[in-house]
C-alpha positions as CSV (number, residue, x, y, z in Angstrom):
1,X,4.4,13.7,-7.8
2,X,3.7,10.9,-9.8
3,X,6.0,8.4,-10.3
4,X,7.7,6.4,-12.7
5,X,8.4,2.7,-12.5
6,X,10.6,0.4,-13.9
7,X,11.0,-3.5,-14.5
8,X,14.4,-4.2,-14.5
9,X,15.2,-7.4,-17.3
10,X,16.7,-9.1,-14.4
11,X,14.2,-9.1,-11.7
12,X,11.1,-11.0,-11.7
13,X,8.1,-9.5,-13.3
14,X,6.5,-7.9,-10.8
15,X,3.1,-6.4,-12.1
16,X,0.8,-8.8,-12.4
17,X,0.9,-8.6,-8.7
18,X,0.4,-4.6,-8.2
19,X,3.7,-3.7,-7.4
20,X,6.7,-3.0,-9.7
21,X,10.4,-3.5,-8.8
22,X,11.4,0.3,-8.5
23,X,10.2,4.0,-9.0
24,X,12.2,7.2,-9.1
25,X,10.1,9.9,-8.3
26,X,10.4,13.8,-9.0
27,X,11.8,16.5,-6.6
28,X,9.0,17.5,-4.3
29,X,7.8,17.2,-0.9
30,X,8.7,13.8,1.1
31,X,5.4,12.7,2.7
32,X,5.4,9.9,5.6
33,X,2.2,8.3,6.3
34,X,1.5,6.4,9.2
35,X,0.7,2.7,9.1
36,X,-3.3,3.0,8.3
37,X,-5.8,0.1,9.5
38,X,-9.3,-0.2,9.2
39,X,-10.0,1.9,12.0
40,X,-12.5,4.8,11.9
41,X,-12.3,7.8,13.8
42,X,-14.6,6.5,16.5
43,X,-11.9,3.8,17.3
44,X,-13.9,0.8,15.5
45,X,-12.7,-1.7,12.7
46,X,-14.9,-0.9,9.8
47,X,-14.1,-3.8,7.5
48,X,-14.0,-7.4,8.2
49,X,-11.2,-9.8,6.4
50,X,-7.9,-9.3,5.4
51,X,-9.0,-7.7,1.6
52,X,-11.6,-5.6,3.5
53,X,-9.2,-4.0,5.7
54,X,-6.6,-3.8,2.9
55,X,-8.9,-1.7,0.7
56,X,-10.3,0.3,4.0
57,X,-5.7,1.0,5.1
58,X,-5.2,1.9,1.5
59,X,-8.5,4.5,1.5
60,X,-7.3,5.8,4.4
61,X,-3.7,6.3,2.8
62,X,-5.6,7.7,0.1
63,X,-7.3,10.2,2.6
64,X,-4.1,11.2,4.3
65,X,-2.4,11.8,0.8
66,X,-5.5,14.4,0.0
67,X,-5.0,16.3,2.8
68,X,-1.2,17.2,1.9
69,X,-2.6,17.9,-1.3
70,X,-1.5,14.4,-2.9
71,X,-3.4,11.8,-4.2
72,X,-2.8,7.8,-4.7
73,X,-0.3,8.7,-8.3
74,X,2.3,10.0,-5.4
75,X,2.8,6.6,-3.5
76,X,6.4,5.5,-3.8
77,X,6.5,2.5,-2.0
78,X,4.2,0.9,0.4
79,X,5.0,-1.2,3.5
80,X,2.0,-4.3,4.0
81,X,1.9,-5.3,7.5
82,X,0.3,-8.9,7.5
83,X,-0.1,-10.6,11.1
84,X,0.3,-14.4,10.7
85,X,0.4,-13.7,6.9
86,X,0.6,-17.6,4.6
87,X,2.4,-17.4,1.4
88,X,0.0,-18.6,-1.6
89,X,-3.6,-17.4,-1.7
90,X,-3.0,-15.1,0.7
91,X,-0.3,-13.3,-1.6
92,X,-2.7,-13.8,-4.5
93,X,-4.8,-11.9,-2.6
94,X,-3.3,-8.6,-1.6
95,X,-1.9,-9.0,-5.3
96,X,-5.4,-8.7,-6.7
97,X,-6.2,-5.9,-4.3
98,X,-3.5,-4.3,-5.7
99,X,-3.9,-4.5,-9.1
100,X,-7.5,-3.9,-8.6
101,X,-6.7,-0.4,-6.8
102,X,-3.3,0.5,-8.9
103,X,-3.7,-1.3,-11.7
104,X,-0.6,-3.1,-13.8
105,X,1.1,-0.2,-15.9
106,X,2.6,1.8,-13.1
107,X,1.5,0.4,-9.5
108,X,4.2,1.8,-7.1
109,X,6.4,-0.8,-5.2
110,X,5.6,-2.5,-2.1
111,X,6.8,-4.9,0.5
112,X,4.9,-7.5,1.9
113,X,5.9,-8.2,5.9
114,X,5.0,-10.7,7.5
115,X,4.5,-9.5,11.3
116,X,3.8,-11.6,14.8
117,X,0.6,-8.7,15.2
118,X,-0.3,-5.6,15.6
119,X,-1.5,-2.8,17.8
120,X,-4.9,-4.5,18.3
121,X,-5.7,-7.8,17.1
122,X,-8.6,-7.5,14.7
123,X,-6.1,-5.7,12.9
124,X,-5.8,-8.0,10.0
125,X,-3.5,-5.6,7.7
126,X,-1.5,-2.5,8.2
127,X,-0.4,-0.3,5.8
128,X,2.6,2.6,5.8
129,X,3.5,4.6,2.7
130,X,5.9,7.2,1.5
131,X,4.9,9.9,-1.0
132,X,6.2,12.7,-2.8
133,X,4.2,15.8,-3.6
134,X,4.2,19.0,-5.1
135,X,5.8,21.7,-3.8
């Protein structure tokens, strides 16, 4: 269902970086997604760099949300996984992913972590996200 976000005074603005502070979302169904890579179903990374992967995770959030009969407006909150992740341009850039892909007005929150690796290591980015959906 979608959501509705807010931007407490006393927080730091976080929009122009794709994510906002909080959301409160409707009574619905909870949906869990598993953390998505850029991994097709033949078991091969399809995208190469970090924003690459990003956008191919979040497409394949997107496709997991569709076939619970969601879509992207659900998204609550989204856990980045980043593998040897470096604050600055890195940050700039999942921010412009983000923004690219949700926009400014009502992006849903996310956190960025920082990980030693993941399951494979051309696994530049993972991405986990918690829905709610229609009844």
């Amino acid at each position: 269902m979608p959501r509705t976000t807010f931007q407490p005074e006393a927080l730091f603005p976080s929009r122009p970086w794709g994510f906002s502070q909080v959301a409160v979302s409707p009574p619905g169904k909870i949906v869990n997604i598993a953390g998505q890579v850029a991994w097709d179903s033949n078991h091969e990374v399809t995208a190469v760099g970090r924003e690459a992967q990003l956008r191919q995770a979040l497409q394949h959030v997107f496709i997991a949300l569709e076939a619970v009969g969601g879509s992207p407006d659900d998204i609550q909150i989204l856990r980045l996984y980043l593998p040897n992740f470096e604050s600055g341009p890195e940050a700039d850039l999942i921010g412009r992913v983000l923004v690219d892909v949700f926009g400014t007005e009502n992006p849903p929150p996310s956190s960025w972590i920082g990980v030693q690796g993941l399951a494979q290591p051309e696994y530049l980015v993972e991405v986990e996200a918690m829905a709610v959906v229609p009844e």
